[in-house]
TIVO-2410 file (N, C-alpha, C; in nm, 3 decimals):
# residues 152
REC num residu      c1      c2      c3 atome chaine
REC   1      X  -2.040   2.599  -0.839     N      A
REC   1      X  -2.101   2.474  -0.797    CA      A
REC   1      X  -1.992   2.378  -0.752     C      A
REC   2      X  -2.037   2.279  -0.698     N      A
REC   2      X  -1.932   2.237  -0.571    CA      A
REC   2      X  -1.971   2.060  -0.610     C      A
REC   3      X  -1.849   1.980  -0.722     N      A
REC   3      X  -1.851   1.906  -0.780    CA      A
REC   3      X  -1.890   1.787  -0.660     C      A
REC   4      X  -1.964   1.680  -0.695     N      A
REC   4      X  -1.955   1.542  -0.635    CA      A
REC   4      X  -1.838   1.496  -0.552     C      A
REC   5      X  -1.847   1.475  -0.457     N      A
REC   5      X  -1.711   1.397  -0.356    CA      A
REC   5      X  -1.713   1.261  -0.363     C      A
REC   6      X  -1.624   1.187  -0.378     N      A
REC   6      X  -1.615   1.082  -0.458    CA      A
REC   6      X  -1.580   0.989  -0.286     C      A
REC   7      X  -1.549   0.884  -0.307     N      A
REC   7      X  -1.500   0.788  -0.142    CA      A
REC   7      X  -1.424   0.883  -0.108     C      A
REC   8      X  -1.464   0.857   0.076     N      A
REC   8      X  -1.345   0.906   0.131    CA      A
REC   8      X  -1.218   0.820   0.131     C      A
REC   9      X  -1.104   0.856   0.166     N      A
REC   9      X  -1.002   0.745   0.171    CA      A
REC   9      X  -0.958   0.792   0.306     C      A
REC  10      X  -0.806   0.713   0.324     N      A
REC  10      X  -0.724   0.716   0.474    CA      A
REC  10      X  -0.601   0.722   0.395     C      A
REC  11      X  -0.515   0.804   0.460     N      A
REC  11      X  -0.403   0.775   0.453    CA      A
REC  11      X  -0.312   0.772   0.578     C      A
REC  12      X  -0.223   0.716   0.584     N      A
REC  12      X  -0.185   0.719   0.742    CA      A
REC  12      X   0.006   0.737   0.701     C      A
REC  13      X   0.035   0.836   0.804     N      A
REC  13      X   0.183   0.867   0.768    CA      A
REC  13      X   0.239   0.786   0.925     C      A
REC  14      X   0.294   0.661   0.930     N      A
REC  14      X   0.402   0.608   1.062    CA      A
REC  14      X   0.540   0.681   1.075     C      A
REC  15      X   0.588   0.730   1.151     N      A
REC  15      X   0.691   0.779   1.133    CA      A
REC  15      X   0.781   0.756   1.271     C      A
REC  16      X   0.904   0.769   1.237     N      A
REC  16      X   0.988   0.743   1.358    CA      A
REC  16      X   1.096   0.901   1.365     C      A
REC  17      X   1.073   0.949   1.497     N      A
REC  17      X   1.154   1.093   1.517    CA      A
REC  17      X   1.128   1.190   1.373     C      A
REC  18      X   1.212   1.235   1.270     N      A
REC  18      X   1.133   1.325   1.168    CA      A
REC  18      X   1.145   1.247   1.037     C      A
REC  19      X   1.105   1.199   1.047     N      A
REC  19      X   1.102   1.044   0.903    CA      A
REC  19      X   0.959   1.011   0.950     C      A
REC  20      X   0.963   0.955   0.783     N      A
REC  20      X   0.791   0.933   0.780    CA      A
REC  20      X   0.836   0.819   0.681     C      A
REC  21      X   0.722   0.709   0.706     N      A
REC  21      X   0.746   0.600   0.596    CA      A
REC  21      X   0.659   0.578   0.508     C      A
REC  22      X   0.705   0.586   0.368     N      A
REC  22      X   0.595   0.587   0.280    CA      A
REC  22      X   0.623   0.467   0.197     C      A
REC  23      X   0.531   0.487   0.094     N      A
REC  23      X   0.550   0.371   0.029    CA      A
REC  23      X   0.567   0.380  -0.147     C      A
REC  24      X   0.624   0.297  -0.227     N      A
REC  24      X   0.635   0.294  -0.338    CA      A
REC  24      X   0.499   0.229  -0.392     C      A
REC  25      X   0.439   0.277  -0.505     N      A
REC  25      X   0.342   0.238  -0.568    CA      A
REC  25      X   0.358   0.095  -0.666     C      A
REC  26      X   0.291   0.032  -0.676     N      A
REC  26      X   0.309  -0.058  -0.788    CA      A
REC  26      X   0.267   0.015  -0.954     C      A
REC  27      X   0.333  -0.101  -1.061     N      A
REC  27      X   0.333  -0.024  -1.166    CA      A
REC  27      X   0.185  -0.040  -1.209     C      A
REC  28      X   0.082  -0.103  -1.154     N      A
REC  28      X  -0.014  -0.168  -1.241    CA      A
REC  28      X  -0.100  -0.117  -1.293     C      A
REC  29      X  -0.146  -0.085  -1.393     N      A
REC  29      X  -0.238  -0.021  -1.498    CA      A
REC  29      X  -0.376   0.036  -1.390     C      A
REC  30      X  -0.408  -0.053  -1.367     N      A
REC  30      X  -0.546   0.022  -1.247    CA      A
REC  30      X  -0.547   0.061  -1.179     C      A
REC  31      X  -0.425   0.147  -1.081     N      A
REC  31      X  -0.382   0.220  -1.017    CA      A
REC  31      X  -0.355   0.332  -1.027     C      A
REC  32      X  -0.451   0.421  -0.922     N      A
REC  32      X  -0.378   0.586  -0.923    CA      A
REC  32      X  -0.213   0.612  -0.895     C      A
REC  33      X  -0.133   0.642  -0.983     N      A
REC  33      X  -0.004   0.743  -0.952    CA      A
REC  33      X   0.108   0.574  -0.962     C      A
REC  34      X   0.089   0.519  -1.036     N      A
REC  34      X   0.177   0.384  -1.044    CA      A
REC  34      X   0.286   0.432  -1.053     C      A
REC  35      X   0.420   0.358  -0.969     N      A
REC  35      X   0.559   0.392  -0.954    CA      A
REC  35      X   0.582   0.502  -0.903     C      A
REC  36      X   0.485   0.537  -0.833     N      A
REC  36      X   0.551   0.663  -0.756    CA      A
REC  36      X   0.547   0.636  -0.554     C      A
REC  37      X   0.569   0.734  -0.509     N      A
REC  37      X   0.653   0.712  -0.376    CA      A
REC  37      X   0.496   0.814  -0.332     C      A
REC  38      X   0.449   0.752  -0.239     N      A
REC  38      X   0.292   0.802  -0.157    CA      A
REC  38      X   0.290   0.733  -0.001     C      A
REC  39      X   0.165   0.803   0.053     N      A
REC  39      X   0.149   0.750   0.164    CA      A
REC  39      X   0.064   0.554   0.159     C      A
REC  40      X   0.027   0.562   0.308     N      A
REC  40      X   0.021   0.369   0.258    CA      A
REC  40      X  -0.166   0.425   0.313     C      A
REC  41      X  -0.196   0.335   0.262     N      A
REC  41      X  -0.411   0.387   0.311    CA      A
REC  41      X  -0.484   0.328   0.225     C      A
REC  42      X  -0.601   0.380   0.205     N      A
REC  42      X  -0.674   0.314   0.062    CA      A
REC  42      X  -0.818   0.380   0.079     C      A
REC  43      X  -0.942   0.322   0.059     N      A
REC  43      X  -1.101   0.343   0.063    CA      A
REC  43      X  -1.113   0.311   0.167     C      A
REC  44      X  -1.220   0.388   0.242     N      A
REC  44      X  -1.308   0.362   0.387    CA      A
REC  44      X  -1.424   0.267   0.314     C      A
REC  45      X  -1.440   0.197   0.407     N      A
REC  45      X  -1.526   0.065   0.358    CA      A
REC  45      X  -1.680   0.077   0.410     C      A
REC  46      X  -1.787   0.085   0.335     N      A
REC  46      X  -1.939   0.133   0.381    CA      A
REC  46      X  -1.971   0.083   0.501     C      A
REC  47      X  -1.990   0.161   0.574     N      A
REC  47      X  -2.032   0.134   0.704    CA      A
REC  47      X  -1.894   0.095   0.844     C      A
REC  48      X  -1.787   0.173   0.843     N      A
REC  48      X  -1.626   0.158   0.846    CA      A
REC  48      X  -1.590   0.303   0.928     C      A
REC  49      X  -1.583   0.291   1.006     N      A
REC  49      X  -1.480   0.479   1.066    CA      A
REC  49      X  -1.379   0.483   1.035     C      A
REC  50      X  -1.345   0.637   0.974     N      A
REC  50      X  -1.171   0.640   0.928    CA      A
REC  50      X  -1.081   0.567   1.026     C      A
REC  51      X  -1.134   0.574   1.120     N      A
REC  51      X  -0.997   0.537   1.182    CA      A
REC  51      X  -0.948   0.386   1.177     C      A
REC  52      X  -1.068   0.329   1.206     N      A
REC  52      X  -1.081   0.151   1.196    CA      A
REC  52      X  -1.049   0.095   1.028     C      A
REC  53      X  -1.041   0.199   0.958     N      A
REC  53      X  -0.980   0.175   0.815    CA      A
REC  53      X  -0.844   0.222   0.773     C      A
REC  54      X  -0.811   0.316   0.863     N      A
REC  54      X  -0.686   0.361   0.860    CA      A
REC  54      X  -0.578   0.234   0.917     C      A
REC  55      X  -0.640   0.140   1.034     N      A
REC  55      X  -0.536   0.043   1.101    CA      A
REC  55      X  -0.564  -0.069   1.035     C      A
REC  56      X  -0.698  -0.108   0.937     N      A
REC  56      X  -0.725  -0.224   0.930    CA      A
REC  56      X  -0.618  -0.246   0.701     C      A
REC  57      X  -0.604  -0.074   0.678     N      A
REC  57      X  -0.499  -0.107   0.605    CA      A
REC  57      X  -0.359  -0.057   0.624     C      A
REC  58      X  -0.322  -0.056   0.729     N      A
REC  58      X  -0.172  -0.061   0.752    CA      A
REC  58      X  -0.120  -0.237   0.791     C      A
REC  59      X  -0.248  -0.267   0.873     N      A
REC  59      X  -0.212  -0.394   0.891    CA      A
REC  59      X  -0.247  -0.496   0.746     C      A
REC  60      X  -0.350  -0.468   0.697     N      A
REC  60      X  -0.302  -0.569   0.538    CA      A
REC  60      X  -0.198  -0.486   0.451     C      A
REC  61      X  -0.165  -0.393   0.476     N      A
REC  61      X  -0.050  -0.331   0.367    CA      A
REC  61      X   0.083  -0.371   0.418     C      A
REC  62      X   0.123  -0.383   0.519     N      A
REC  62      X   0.255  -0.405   0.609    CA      A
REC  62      X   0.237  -0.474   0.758     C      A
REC  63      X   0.155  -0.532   0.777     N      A
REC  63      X   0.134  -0.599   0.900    CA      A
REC  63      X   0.182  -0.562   0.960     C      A
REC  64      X   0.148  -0.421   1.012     N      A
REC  64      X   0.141  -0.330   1.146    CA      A
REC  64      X   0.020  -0.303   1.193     C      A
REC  65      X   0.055  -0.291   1.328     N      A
REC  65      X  -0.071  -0.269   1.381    CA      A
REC  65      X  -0.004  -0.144   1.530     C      A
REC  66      X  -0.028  -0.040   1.494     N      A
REC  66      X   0.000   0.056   1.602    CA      A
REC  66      X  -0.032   0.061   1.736     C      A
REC  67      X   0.023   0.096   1.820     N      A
REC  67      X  -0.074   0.113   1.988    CA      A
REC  67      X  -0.163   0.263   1.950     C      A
REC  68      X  -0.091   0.343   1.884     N      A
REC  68      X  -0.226   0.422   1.878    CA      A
REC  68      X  -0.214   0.506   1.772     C      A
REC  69      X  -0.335   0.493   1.708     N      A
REC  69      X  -0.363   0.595   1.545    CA      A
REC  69      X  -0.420   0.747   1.611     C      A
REC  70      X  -0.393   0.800   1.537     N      A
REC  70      X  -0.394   0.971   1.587    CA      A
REC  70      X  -0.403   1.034   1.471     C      A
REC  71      X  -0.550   1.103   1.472     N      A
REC  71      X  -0.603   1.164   1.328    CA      A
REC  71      X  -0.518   1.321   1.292     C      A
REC  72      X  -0.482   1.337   1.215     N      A
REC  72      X  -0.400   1.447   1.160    CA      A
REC  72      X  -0.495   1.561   1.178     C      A
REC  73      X  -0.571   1.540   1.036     N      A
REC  73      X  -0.668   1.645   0.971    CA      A
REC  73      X  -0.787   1.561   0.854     C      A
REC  74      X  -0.892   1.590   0.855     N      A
REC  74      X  -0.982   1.584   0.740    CA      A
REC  74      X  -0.966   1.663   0.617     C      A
REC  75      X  -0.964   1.645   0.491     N      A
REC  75      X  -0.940   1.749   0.389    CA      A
REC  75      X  -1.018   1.722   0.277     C      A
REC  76      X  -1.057   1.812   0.233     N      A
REC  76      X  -1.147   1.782   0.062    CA      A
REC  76      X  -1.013   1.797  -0.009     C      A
REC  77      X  -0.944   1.721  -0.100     N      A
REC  77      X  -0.821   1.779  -0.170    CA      A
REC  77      X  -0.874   1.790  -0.284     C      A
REC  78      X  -0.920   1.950  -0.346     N      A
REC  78      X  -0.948   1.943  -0.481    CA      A
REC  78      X  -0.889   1.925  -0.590     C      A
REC  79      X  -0.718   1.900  -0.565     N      A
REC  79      X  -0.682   1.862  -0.685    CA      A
REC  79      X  -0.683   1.717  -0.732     C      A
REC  80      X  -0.743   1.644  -0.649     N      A
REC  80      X  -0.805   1.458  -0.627    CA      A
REC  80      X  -0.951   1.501  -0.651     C      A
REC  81      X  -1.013   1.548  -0.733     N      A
REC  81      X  -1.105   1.541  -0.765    CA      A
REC  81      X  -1.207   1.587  -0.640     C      A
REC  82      X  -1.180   1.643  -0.561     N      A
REC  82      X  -1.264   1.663  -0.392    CA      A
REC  82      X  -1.256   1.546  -0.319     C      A
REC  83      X  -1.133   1.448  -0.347     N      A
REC  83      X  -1.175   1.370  -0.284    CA      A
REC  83      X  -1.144   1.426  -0.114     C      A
REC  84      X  -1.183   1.304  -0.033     N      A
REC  84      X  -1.231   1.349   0.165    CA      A
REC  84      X  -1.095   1.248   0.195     C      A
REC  85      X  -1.000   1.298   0.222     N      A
REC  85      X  -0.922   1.239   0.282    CA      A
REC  85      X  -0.842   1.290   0.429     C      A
REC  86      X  -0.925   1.127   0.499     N      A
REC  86      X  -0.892   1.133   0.659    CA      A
REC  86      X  -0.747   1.103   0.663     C      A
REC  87      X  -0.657   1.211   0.717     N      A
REC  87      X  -0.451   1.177   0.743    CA      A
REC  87      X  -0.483   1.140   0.919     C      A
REC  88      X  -0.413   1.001   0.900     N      A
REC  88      X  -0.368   0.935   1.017    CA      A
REC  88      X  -0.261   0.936   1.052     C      A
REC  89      X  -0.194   0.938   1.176     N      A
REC  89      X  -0.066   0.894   1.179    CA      A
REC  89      X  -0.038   0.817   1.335     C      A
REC  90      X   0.076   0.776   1.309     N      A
REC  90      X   0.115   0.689   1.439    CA      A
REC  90      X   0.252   0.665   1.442     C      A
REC  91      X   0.329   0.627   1.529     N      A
REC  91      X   0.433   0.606   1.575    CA      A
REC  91      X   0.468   0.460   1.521     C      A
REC  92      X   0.588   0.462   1.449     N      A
REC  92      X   0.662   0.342   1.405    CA      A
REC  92      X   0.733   0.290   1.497     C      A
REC  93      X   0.696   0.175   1.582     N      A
REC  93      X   0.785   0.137   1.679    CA      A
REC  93      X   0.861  -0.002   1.635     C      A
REC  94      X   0.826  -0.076   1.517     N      A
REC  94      X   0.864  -0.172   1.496    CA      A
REC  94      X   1.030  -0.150   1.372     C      A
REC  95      X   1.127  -0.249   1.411     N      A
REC  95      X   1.230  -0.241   1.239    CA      A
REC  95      X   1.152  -0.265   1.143     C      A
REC  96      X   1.241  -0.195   1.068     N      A
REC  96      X   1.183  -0.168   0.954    CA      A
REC  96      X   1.165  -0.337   0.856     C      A
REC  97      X   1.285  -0.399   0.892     N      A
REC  97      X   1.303  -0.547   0.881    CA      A
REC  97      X   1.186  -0.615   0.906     C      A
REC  98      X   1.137  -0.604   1.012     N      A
REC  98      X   0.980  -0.694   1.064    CA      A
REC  98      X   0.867  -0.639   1.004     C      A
REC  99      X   0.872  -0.520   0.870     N      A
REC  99      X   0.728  -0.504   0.815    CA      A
REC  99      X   0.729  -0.612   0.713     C      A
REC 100      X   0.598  -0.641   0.669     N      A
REC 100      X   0.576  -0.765   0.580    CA      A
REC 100      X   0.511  -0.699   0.502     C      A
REC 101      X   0.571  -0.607   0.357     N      A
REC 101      X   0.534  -0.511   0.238    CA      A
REC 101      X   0.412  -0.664   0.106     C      A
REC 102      X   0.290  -0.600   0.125     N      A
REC 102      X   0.206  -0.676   0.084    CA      A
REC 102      X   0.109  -0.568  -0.066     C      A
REC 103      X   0.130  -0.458  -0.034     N      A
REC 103      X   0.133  -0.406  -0.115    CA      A
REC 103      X   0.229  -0.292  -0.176     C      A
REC 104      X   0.259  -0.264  -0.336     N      A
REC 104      X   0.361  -0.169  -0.337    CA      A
REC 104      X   0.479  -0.238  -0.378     C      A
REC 105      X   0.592  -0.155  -0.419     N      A
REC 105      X   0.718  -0.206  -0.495    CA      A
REC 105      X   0.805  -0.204  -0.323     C      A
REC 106      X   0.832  -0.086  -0.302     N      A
REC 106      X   0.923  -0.056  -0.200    CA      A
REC 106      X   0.852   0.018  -0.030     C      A
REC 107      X   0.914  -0.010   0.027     N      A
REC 107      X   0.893   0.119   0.164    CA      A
REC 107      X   1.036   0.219   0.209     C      A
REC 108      X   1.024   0.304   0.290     N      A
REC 108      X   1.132   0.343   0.324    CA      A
REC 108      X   1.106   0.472   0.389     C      A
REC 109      X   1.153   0.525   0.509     N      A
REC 109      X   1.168   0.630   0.576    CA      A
REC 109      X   1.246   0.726   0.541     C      A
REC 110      X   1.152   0.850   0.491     N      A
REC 110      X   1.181   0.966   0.465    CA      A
REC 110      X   1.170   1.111   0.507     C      A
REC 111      X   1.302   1.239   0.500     N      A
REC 111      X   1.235   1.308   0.592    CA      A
REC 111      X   1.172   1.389   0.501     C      A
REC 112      X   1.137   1.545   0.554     N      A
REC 112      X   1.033   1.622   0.467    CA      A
REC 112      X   1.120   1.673   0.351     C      A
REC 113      X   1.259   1.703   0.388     N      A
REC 113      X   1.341   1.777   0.276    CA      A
REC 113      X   1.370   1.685   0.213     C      A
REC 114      X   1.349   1.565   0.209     N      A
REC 114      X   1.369   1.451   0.096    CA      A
REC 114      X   1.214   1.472  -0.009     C      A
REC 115      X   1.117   1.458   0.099     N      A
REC 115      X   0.997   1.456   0.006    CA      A
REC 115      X   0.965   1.586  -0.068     C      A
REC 116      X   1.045   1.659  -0.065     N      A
REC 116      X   0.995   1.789  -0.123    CA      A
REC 116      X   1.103   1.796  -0.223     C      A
REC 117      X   1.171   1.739  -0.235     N      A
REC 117      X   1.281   1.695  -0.358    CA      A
REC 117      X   1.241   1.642  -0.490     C      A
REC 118      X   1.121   1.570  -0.453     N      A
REC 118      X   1.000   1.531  -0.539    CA      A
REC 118      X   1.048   1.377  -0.599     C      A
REC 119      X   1.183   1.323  -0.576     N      A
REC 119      X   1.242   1.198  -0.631    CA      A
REC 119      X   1.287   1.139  -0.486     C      A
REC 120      X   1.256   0.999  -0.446     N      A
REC 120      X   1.304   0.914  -0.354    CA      A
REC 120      X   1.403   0.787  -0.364     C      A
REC 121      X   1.479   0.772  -0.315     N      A
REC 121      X   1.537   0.657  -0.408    CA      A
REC 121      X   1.458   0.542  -0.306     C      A
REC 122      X   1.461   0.423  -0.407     N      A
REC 122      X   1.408   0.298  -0.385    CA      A
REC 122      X   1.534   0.227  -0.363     C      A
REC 123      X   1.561   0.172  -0.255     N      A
REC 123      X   1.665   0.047  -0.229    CA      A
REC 123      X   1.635  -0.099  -0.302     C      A
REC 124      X   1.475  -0.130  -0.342     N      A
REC 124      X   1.503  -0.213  -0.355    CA      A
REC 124      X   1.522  -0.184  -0.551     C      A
REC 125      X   1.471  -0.096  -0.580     N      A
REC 125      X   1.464  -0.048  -0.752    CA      A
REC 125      X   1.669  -0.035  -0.773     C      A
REC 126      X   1.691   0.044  -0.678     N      A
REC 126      X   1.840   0.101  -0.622    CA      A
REC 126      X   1.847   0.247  -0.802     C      A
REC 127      X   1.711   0.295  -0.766     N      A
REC 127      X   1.722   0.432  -0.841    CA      A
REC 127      X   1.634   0.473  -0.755     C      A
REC 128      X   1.594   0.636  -0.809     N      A
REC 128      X   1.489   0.743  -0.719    CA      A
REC 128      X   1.421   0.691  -0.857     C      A
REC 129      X   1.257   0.740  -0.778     N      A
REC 129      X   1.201   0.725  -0.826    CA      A
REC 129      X   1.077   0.895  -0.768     C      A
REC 130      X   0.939   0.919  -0.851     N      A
REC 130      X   0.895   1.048  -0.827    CA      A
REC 130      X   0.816   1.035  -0.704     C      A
REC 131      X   0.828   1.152  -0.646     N      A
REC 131      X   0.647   1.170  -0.557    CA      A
REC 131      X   0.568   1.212  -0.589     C      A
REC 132      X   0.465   1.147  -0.533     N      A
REC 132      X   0.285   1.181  -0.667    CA      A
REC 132      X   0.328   1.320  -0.641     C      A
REC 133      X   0.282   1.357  -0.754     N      A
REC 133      X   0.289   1.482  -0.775    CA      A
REC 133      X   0.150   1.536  -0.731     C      A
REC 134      X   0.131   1.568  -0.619     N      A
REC 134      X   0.014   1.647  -0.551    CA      A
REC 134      X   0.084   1.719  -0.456     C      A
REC 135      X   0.009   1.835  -0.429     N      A
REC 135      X   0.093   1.917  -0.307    CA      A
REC 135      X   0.045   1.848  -0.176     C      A
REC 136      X  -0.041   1.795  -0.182     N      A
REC 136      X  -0.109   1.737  -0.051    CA      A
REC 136      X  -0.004   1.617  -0.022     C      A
REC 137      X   0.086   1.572  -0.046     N      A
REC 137      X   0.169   1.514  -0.007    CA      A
REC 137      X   0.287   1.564   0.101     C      A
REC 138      X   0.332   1.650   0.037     N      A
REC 138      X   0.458   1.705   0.156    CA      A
REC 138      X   0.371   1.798   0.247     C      A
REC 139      X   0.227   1.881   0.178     N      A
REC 139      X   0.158   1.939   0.296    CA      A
REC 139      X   0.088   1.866   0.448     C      A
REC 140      X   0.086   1.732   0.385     N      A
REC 140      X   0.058   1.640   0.482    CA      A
REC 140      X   0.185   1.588   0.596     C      A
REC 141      X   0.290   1.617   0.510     N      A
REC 141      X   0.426   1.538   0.590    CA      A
REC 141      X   0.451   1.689   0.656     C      A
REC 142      X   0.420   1.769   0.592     N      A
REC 142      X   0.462   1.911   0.695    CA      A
REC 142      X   0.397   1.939   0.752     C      A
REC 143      X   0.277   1.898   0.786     N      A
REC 143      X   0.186   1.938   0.935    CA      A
REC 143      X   0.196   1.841   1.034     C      A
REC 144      X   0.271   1.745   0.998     N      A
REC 144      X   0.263   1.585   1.079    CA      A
REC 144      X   0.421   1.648   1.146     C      A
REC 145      X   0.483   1.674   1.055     N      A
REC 145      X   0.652   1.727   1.126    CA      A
REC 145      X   0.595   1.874   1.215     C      A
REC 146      X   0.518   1.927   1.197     N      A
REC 146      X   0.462   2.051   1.273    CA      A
REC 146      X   0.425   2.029   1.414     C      A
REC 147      X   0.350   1.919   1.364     N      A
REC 147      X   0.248   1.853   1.494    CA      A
REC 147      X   0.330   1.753   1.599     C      A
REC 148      X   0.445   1.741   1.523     N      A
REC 148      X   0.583   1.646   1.611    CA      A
REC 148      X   0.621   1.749   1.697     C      A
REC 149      X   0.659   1.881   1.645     N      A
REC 149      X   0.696   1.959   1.686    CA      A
REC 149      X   0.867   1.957   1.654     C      A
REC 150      X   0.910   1.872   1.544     N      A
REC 150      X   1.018   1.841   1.432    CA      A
REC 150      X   1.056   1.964   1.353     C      A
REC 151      X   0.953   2.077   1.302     N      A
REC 151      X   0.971   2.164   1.285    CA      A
REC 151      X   0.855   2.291   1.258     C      A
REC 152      X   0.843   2.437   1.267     N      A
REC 152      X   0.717   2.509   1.333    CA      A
REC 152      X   0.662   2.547   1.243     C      A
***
């Protein structure tokens, strides 16, 4: 039997050449995976298309706003409970200086052999810190580096 699917979410990977920018989690008690290093996204909002939720939280998470979002893949990730998560991605054209981090401890551009290291360091913590520990994390950064054509 084929458990309840819970919200879909977005996650959206920006990346510049084979770096991807993710984000540090905050520590706060009501949060999935606190202090750890993830993509930036959140809940699709009732009545909302992934995609128009994918830009409408990059721009309240870091006040970006892309010229163009470009859907990865759809996925049930069953080790998130089934959750439906739409992977976005887009081209980082802005410094990294001009994002305005509104949610989250840290940001920072990483490549895949960093994220599969499973520890990132935080510049602003100035230690590593973990990556959620889901495989759907670097499987996401490795189809996005696939789909760059970064690596096959």
């Amino acid at each position: 039997m084929v458990s309840r699917l819970t919200a879909d979410v977005v996650v959206i990977l920006p990346y510049v050449e084979n770096r991807v920018l993710l984000q540090l989690r905050d520590f706060n008690a009501g949060i999935v995976f606190p202090g750890m290093w993830g993509f930036f996204g959140g809940t699709v909002e009732a009545g909302e298309a992934p995609k128009d939720s994918a830009i409408r939280e990059l721009v309240e998470e870091i006040e970006y706003r892309p010229a163009e979002m470009r859907l990865l893949e759809t996925e049930v990730v069953t080790e998130l409970d089934n959750l439906v998560s739409h992977s976005f991605f887009c081209a980082l054209t802005a410094p990294l200086e001009k994002l305005v981090l509104h949610e989250g401890l840290d940001y920072g551009l990483y490549t895949l052999d960093e994220v599969l290291s499973g520890q990132l360091h935080s510049r602003k913590l100035n230690k590593p810190m973990p990556v959620i520990p889901v495989s759907y994390v670097p499987r996401a950064v490795r189809k996005l580096m696939a789909r760059l054509g970064v690596i096959r």
